[in-house]
C-alpha positions as a LaTeX table, in Angstrom:
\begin{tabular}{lrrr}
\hline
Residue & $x$ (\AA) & $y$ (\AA) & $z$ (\AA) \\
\hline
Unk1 & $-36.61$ & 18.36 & $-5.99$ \\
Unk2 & $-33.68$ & 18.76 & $-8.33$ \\
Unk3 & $-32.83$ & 22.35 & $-6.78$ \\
Unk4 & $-32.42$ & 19.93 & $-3.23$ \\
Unk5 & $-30.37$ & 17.72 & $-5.02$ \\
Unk6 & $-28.14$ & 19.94 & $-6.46$ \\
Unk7 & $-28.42$ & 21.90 & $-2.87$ \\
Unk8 & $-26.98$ & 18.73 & $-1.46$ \\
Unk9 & $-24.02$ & 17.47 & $-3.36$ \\
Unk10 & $-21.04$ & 18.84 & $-1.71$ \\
Unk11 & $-17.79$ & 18.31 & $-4.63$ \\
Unk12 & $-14.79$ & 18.58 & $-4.11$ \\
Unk13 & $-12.61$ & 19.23 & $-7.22$ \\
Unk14 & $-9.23$ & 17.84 & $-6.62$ \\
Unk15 & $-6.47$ & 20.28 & $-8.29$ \\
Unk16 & $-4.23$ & 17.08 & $-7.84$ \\
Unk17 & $-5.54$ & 13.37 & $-7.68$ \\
Unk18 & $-5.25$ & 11.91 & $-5.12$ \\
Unk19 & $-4.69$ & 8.27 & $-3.79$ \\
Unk20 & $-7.25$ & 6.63 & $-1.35$ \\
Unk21 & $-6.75$ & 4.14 & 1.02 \\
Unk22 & $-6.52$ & 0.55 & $-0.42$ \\
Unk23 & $-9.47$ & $-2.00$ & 0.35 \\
Unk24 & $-10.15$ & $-5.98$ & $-0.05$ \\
Unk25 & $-13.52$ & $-7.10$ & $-1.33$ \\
Unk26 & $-15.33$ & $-9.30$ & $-3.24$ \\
Unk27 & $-17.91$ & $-8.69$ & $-6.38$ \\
Unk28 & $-20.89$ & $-10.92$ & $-6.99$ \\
Unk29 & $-18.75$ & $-13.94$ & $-8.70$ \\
Unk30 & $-16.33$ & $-14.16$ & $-5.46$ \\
Unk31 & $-13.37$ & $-12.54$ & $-7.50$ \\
Unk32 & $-11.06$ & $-10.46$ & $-5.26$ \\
Unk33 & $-11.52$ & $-6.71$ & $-5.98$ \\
Unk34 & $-9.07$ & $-3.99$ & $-4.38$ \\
Unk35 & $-8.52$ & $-0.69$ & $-5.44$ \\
Unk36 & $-5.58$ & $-1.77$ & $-7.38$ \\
Unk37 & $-7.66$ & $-3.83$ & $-9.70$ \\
Unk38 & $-9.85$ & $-0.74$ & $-10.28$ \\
Unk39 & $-6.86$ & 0.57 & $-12.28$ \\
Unk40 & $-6.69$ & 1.03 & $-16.03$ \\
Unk41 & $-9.85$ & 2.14 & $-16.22$ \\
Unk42 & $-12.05$ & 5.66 & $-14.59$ \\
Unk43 & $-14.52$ & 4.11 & $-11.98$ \\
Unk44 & $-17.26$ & 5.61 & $-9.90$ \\
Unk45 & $-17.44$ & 4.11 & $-6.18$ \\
Unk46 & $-21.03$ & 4.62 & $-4.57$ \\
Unk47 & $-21.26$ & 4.23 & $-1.06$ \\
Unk48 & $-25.39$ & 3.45 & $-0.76$ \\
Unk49 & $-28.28$ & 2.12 & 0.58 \\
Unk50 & $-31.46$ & 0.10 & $-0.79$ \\
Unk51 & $-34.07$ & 2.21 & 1.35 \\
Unk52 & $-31.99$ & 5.67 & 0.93 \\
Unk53 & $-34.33$ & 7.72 & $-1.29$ \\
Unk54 & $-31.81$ & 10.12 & $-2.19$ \\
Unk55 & $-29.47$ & 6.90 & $-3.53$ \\
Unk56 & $-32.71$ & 5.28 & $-5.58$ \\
Unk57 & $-33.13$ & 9.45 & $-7.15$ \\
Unk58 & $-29.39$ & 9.10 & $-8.42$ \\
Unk59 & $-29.54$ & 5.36 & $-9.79$ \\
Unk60 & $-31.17$ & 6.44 & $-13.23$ \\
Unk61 & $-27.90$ & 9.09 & $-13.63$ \\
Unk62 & $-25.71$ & 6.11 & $-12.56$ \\
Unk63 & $-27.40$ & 3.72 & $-15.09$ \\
Unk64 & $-26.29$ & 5.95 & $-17.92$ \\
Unk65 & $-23.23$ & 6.39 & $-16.72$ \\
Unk66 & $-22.54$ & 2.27 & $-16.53$ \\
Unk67 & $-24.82$ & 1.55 & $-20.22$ \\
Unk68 & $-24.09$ & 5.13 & $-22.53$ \\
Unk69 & $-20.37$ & 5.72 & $-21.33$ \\
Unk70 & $-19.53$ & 2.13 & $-20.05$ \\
Unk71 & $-17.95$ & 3.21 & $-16.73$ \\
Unk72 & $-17.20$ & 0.65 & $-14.30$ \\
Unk73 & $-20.26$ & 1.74 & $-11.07$ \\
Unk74 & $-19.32$ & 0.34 & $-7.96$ \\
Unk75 & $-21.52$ & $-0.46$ & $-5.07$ \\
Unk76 & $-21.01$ & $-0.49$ & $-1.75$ \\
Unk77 & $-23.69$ & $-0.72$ & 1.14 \\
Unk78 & $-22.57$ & $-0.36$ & 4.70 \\
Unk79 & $-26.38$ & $-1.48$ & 6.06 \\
Unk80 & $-27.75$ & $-4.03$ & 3.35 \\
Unk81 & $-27.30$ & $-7.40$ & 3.17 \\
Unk82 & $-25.30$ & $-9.00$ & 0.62 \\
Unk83 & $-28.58$ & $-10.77$ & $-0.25$ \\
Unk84 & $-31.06$ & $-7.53$ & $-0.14$ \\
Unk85 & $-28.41$ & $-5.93$ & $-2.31$ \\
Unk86 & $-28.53$ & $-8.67$ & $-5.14$ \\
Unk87 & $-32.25$ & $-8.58$ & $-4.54$ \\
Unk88 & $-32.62$ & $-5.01$ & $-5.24$ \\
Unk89 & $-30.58$ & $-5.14$ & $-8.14$ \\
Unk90 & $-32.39$ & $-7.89$ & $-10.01$ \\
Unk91 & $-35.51$ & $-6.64$ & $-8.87$ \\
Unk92 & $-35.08$ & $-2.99$ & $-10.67$ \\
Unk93 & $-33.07$ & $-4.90$ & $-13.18$ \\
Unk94 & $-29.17$ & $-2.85$ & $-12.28$ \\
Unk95 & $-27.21$ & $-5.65$ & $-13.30$ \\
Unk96 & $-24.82$ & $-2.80$ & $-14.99$ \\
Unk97 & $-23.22$ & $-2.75$ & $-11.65$ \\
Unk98 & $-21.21$ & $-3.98$ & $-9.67$ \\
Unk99 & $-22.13$ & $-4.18$ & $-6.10$ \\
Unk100 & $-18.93$ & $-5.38$ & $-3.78$ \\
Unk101 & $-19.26$ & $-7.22$ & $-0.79$ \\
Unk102 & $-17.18$ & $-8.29$ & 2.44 \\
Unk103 & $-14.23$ & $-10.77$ & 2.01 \\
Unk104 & $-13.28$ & $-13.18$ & 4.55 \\
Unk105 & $-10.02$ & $-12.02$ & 5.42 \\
Unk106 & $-10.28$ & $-8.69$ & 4.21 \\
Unk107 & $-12.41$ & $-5.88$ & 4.57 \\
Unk108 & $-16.33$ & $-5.02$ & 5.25 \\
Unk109 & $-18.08$ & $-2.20$ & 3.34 \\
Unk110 & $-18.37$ & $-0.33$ & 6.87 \\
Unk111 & $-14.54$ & $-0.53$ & 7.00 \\
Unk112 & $-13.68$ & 0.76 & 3.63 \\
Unk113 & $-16.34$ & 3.66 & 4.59 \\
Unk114 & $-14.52$ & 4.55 & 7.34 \\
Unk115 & $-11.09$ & 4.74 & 5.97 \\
Unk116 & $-12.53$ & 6.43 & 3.20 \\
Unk117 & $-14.70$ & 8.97 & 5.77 \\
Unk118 & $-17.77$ & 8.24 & 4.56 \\
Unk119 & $-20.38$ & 9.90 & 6.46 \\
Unk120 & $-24.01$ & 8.85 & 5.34 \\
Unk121 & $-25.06$ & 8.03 & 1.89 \\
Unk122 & $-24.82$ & 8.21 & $-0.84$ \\
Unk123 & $-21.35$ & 9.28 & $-1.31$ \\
Unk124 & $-19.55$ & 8.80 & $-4.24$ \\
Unk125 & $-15.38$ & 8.74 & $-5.26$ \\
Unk126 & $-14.33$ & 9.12 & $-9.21$ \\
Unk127 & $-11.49$ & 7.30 & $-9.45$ \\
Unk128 & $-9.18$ & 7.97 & $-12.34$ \\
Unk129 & $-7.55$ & 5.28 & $-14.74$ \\
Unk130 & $-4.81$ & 5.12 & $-12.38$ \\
Unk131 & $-7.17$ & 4.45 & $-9.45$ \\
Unk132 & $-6.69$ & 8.04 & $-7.74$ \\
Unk133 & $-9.14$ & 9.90 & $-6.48$ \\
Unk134 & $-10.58$ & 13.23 & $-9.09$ \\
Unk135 & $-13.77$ & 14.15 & $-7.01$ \\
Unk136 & $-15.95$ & 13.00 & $-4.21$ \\
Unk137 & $-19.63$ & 13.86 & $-3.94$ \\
Unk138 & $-21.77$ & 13.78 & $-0.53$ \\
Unk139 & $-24.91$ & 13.67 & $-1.89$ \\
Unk140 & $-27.00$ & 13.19 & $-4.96$ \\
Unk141 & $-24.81$ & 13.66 & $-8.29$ \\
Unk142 & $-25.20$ & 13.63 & $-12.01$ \\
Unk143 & $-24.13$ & 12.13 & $-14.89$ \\
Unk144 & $-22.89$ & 14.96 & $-16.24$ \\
Unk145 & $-21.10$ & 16.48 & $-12.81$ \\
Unk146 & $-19.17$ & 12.91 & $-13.32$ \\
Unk147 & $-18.39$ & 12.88 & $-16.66$ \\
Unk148 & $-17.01$ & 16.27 & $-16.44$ \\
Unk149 & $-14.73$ & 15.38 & $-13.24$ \\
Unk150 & $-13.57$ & 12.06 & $-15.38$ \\
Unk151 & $-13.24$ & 13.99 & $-18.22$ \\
Unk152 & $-15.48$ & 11.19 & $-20.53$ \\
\hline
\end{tabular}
């Protein structure tokens, strides 16, 4: 199993960062959260799924990455509800992240995805402090693949 998940991450290690496309959304409190706001601190922004197997696999690598080495985990689900999502999350008790949702009169997760070119799931962006992109990973990813790419 971990030889497939290795198999299928697909990085790619940015010589430069780069800056990603911007994006309006809200967290679970209604506060406003664009990529702007992400700034000042290294993030990690997971594009998943509640039934994807391969994103409930990488959740344990993503908990330590939120609780040992207190990075900011986004989530962002392009199929779930808003409710199945906060379900899920109390339910496996995740409340170390922090799942974004649509805002009305700004963006969807589905549109974000797309700007982003997001193709299936999970996917995930490390952002640096400055909110630039350092690596992208189709595909089930590590803490330590992370840490290395955020330098933490």
């Amino acid at each position: 199993m971990k030889l497939l998940g290795v198999l299928a991450v697909l990085v790619l290690g940015l010589a430069n960062a780069q800056t990603l496309p911007e994006f309006k959304l809200e967290d679970t409190s209604g506060n406003v959260v664009t990529l702007a706001t992400l700034k000042g601190k290294p993030a990690l922004v997971v594009f998943w799924a509640t039934w994807c197997g391969v994103c409930a696999s990488e959740l344990p690598q993503l908990r330590e990455l939120a609780t040992k080495d207190k990075l900011d985990v986004y989530l962002l689900s392009v199929s779930d509800s808003p409710g199945e999502v906060r379900s899920f999350l109390a339910e496996y008790k995740l409340s170390m992240f922090k799942p974004l949702f649509r805002h009305a009169g700004g963006d969807n997760c589905t549109a974000v995805a797309e700007r982003w070119h997001v193709v299936g799931q999970p996917v995930s962006f490390a952002l640096d402090a400055r909110g630039r992109l350092v690596a992208r990973y189709a595909g089930y990813v590590d803490a330590a693949t992370v840490r290395k790419a955020l330098g933490l």
